[in-house]
C-alpha positions in Angstrom: 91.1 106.2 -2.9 94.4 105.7 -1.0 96.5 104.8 -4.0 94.8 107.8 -6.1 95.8 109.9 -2.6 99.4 107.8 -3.1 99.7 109.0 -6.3 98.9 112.6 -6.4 101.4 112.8 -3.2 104.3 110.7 -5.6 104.0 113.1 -8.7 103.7 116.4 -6.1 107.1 115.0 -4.6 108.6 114.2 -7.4 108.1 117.8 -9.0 109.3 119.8 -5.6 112.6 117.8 -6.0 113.1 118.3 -9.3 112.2 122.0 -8.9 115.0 122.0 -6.3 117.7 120.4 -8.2 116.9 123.2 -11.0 116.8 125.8 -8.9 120.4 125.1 -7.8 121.2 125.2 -11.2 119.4 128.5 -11.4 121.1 129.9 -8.8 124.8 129.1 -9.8 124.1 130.6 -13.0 122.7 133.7 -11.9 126.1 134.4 -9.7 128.3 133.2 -12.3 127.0 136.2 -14.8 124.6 133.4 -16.7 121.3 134.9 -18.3 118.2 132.6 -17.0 115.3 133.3 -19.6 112.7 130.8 -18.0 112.3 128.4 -14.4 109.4 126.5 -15.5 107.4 124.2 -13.2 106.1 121.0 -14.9 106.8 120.4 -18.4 104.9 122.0 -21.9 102.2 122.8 -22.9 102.7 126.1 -20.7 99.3 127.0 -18.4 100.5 130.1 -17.4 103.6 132.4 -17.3 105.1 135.8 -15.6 107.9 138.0 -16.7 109.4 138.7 -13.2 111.4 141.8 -12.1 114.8 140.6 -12.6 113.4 139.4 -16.1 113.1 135.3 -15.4 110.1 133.7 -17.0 108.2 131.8 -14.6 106.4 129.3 -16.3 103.8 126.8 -14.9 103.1 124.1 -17.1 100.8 120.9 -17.8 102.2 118.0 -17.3 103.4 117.8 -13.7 106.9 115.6 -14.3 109.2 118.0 -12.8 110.9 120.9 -14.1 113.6 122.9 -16.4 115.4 126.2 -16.8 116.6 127.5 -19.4 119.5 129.5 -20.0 120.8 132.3 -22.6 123.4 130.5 -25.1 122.7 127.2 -23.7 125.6 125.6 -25.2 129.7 125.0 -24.7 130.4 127.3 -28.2 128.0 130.1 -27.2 130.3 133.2 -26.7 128.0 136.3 -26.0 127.9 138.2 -23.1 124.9 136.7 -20.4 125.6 133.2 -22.4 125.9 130.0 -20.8 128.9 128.7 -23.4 130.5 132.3 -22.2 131.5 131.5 -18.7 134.7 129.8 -17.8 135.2 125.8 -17.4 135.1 126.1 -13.7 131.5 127.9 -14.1 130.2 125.6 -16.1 131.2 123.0 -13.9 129.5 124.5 -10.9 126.3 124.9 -12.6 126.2 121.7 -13.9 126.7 119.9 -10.3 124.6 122.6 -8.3 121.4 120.4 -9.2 123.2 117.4 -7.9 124.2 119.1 -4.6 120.8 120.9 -4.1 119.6 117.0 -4.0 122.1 116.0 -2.0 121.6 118.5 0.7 117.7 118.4 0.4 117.8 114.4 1.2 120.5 115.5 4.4 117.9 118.2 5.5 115.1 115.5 5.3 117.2 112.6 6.7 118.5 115.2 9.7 114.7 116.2 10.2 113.3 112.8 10.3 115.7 111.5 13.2 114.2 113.8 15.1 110.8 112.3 15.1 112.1 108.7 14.5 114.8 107.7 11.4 113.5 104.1 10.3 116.6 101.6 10.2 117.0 101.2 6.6 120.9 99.5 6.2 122.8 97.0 8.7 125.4 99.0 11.0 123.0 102.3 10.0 124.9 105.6 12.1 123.6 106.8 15.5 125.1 108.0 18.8 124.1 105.8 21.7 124.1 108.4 24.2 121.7 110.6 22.5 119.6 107.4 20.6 116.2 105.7 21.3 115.8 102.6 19.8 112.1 102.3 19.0 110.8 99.0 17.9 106.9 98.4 16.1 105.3 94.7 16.7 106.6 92.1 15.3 104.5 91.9 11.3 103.5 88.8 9.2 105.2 89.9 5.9 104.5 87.2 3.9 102.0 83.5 4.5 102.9 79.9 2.7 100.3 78.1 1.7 98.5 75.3 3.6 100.9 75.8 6.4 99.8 76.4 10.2 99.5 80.3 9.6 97.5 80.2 6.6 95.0 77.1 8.4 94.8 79.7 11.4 93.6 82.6 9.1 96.0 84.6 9.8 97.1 87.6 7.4 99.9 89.5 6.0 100.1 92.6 8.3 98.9 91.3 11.5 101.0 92.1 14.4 102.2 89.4 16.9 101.4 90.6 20.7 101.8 87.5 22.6 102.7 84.1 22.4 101.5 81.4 24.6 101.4 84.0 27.5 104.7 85.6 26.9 104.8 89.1 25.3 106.9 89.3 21.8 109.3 91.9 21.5 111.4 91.2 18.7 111.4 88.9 15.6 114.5 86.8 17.3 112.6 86.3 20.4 109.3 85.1 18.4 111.5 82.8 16.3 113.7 81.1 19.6 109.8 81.0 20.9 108.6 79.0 17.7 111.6 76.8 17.5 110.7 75.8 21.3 107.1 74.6 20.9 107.8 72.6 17.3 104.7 70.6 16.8 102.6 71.9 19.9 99.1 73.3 20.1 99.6 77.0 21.4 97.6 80.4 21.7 99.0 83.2 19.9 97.5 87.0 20.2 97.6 89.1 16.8 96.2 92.7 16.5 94.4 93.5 13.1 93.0 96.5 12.5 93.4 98.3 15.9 91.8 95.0 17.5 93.3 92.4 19.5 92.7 88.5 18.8 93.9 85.4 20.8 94.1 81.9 18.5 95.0 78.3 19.1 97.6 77.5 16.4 98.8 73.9 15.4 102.5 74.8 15.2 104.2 71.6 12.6 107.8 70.4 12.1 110.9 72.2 10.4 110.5 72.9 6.8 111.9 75.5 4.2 109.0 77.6 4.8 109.8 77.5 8.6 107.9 75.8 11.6 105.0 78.5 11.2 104.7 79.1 7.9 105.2 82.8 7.7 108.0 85.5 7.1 108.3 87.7 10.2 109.7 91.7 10.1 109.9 94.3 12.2 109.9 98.0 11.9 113.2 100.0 14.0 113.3 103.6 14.6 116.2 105.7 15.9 115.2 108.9 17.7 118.3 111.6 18.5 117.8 115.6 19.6 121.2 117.3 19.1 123.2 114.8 17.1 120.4 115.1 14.5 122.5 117.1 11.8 125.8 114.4 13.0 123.3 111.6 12.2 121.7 112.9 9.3 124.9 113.7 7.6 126.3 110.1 8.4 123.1 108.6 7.2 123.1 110.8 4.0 126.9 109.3 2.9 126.0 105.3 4.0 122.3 105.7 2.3 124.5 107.3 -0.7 126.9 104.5 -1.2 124.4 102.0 -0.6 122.3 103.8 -3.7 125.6 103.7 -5.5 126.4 100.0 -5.1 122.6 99.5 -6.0 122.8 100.9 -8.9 126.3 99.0 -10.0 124.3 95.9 -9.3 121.6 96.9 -11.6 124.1 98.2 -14.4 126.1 94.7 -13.8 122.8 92.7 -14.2 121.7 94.5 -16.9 125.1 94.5 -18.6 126.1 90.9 -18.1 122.3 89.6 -19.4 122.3 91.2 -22.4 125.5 90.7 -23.5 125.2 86.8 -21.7 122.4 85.7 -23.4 124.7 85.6 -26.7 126.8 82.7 -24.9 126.9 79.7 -26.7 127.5 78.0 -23.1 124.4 77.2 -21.5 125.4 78.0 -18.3 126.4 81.4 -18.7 123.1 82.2 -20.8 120.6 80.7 -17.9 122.8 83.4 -15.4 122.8 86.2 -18.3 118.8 85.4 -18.0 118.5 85.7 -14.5 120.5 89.0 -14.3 117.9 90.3 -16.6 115.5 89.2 -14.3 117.0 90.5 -11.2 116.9 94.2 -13.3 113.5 93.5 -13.6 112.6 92.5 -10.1 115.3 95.1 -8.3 114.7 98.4 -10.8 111.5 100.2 -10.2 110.1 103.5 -12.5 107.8 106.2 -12.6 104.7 103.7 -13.0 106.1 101.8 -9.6 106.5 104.8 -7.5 103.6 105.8 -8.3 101.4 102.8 -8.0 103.1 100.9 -5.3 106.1 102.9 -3.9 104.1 105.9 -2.8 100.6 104.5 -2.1 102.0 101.9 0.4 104.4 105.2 1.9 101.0 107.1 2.4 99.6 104.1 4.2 102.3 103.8 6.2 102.5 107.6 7.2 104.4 111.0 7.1 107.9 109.6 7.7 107.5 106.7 5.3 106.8 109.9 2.8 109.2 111.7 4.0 112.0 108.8 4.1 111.0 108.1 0.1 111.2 111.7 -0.7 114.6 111.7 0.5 115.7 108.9 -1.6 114.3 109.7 -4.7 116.2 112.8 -4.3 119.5 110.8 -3.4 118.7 108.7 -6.6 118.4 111.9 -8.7 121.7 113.5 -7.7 123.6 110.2 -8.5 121.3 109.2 -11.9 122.9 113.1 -12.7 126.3 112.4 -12.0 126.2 109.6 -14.4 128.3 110.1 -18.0 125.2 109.6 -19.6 124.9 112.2 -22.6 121.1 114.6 -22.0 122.7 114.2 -17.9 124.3 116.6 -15.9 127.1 114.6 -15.7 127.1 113.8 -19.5 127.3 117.4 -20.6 130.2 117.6 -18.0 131.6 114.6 -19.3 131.4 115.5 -23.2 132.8 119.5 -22.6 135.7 118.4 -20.4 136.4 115.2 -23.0 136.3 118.5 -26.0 138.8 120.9 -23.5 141.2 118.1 -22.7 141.3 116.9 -26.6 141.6 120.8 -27.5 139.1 120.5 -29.9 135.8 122.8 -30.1 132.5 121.7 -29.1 130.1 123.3 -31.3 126.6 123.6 -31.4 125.4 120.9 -33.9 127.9 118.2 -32.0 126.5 118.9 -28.6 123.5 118.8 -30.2 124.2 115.7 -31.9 125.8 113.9 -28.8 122.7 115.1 -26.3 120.2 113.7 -28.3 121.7 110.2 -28.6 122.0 110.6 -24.7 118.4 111.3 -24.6 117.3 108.6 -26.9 119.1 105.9 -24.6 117.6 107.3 -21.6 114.3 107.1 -23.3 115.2 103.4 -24.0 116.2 102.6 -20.3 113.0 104.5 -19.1 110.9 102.5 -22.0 112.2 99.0 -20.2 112.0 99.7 -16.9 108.1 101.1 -17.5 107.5 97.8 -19.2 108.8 96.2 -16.3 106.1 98.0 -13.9 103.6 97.2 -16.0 104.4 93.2 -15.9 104.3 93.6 -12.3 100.7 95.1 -12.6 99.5 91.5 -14.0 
């Protein structure tokens, strides 16, 4: 039930911030003189539609994946009056990027709002003020068990929260390590809380080993709460979180680059690395069928601001997946008119054409491999 619950919450996220980012696009067009002739929610087949009073058709459609708009003369050559291809260089730019700045400024206005109620610490040297910050830490977590190590022979689970050990209260996942590393190879009493309820065991701590004295990963949750340097922080937060999405996705371009074009090597070396790039993309790159099977299921069992927090990075991810030169992209079409103006050449409507669809193809490619990648992670 919770991951159905997970799921309906991922795909009604996922539409609002598409809507948003086409609604900017919308709204750009409509100042710059630009003729909108539908804003439809979802994609075809249409459900239902209503000519509105300044003559938009508002369209709500069946499969729930987002959203469009449409313009009149939706193309660079297109030279009537109300036509998107009619409208100067400097339009067209602006109504290309609005989407990307309505995403922008929708993950700010989330990132802003949640340090109000308490930001999670997401990136090392993540922004705050000290003078108007609390520091909020959860109980230390068992993130992960090793078999037949002292953990796993206690019954202890992923998830259970360390209270107390051997009489002293745990605050932080340094303290419960130094405290670990003191009794090596002692018998001591250790107080978890699963499930609301609070349980004391004797555990048989053993001896250094890769997996660690205890035999289990240790994390802990850190929120930042601020009052008036909300908007400071949020903004701050907005530019690391967005270069820390933009070196993620280098990575993951780099991986995927390097393996395919590695695995040709006739050095062994450099094809075993070219393999493990690929499987770094694999592990590392997530889709629609891991948001919405893991990513948003565990979110919604973790509560509103773990929601909230992917809401706002999806829609960080969107504005720089758009800004890409990827033909069928924001950025593409941006790419491929100013490429046209700079060359003095004209763009017309079968070479647009033409150069979107190859666009689209690849990013149906991409989206093919990364859904097969989800699925392998079902099984």
């Amino acid at each position: 039930m919770e991951v159905f619950l997970g799921i309906i919450i991922g795909l009604i996220v996922l539409t609002i911030l598409v809507i948003i980012h086409e609604l900017g696009h919308a709204i750009v067009a409509l100042r710059s003189g630009v003729v909108v002739e539908e804003f439809g929610i979802g994609f075809p087949p249409r459900a239902w539609a209503k000519k509105l009073k300044n003559k938009i058709l508002l369209s709500i459609n069946w499969l729930p994946l987002g959203g469009f708009v449409r313009f009149k003369g939706e193309y660079d050559s297109a030279d009537k009056a109300g036509d998107y291809g009619s409208v100067s260089y400097w339009q067209k730019t602006k109504i290309l990027f609005a989407g990307v700045a309505m995403n922008w400024l929708a993950a700010f206005v989330i990132i802003s709002g949640l340090t109000l109620f308490g930001l999670p610490k997401m990136i090392p040297n993540q922004f705050y003020i000290k003078s108007d910050a609390v520091v909020i830490n959860d109980p230390v977590q068992l993130s992960s068990i090793s078999d037949k190590l002292p953990a796993q022979k206690a019954g202890l689970k992923v998830g259970d929260e360390v209270i107390d050990f051997n009489g002293k209260v745990v605050g932080s996942t340094d303290e419960l390590i130094t405290l670990i590393k003191q009794n090596e190879s002692k018998t001591i009493e250790l107080t978890y809380r699963r499930n609301g309820q609070n349980k004391t065991i004797e555990i048989d701590l053993g001896t250094k080993t890769d997996n660690g004295i205890l035999g289990a990963g240790l994390a802990q949750r850190q929120f930042i709460k601020s009052t008036w340097s909300a908007p400071i922080v949020g903004f701050v937060d907005t530019v690391q979180l967005t270069w820390a999405t933009v070196q993620g996705l280098g990575d993951i371009l780099y991986n995927l680059t390097t393996g395919f074009f590695g695995q040709f090597s006739p050095d062994t070396g450099t094809s075993t690395q070219a393999k493990q790039n690929l499987a770094n993309v694999s592990q590392t790159t997530t889709g629609p069928i891991g948001i919405f099977t893991y990513l948003f299921p565990a979110a919604t069992q973790s509560g509103s601001v773990q929601v909230f927090l992917l809401a706002a990075i999806i829609s960080l991810n969107l504005a720089i997946m758009n800004i890409l030169p990827i033909p069928a992209l924001d950025g593409g079409r941006w790419f491929t008119m100013t490429v046209y103006r700079l060359s003095k050449k004209e763009l017309t409507k079968e070479t647009e054409e033409s150069i979107q669809a190859i666009g689209f193809y690849v990013l149906m490619v991409l989206t093919l491999l990364v859904t097969i990648a989800d699925v392998s992670k079902l099984f």
